[in-house]
N, C-alpha and C positions, 0 to 999 in steps of 0.2 A: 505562541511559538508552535511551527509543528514542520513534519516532514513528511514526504511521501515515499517509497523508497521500495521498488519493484528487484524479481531477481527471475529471469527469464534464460534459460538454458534446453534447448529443444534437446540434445541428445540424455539430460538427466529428465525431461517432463515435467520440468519444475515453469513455474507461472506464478510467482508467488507474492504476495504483497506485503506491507508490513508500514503502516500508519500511525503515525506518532502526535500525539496534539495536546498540550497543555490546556489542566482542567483551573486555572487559576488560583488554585489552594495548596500549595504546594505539591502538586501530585502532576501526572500526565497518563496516560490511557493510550495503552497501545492494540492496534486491531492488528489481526495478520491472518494471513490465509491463503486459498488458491484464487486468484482473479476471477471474480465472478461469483464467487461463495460472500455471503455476509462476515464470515472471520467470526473469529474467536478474540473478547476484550478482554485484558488485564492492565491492572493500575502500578502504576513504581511511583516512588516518589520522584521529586524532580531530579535531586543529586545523583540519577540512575541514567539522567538523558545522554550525555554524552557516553559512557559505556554501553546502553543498549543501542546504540547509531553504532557506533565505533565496532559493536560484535557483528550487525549486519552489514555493514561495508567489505569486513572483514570476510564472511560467505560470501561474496559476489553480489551484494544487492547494490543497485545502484540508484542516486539520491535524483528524484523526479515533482519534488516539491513544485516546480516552477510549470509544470504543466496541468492545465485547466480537467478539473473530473467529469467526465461525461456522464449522466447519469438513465439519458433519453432514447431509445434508439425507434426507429420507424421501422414498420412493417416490411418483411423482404419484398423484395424487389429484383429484377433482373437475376434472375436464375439463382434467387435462393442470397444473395447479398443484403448487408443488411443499410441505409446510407443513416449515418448518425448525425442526428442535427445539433 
């Protein structure tokens, strides 16, 4: 189980992430941070998953599990863009 779960608001400056994924042992491990930063990990147990989802819906994050992580990006290009492959 896991979730992906961004919170992007340009007048607060927030870019923010927050990564949910069960560690199979009863536990799950969440990362979060600013987009682009490696985040900060903490563990809950699992009986914590649905309240820590449920707290960040609740600020404005919104649930982005279903799209694919890009981790690669190519050298810029065309005045400084970058094309991700």
């Amino acid at each position: 189980m896991q979730a992906y779960l961004i919170n992007v608001d340009a007048t607060g400056n927030h870019n923010k992430f927050y990564k949910m994924e069960e560690t199979g042992n009863g536990f799950f491990t969440a990362t979060y941070g600013r987009v682009g930063a490696k985040g900060v990990t903490r563990t809950y147990p699992i009986s914590a998953w649905n309240r820590k989802y449920q707290e960040k819906i609740k600020k404005g994050y919104v649930d982005k599990t279903g799209l694919k992580h890009v981790s690669t990006v190519s050298p810029s290009v065309n005045g400084g863009y970058a094309a991700i492959k």
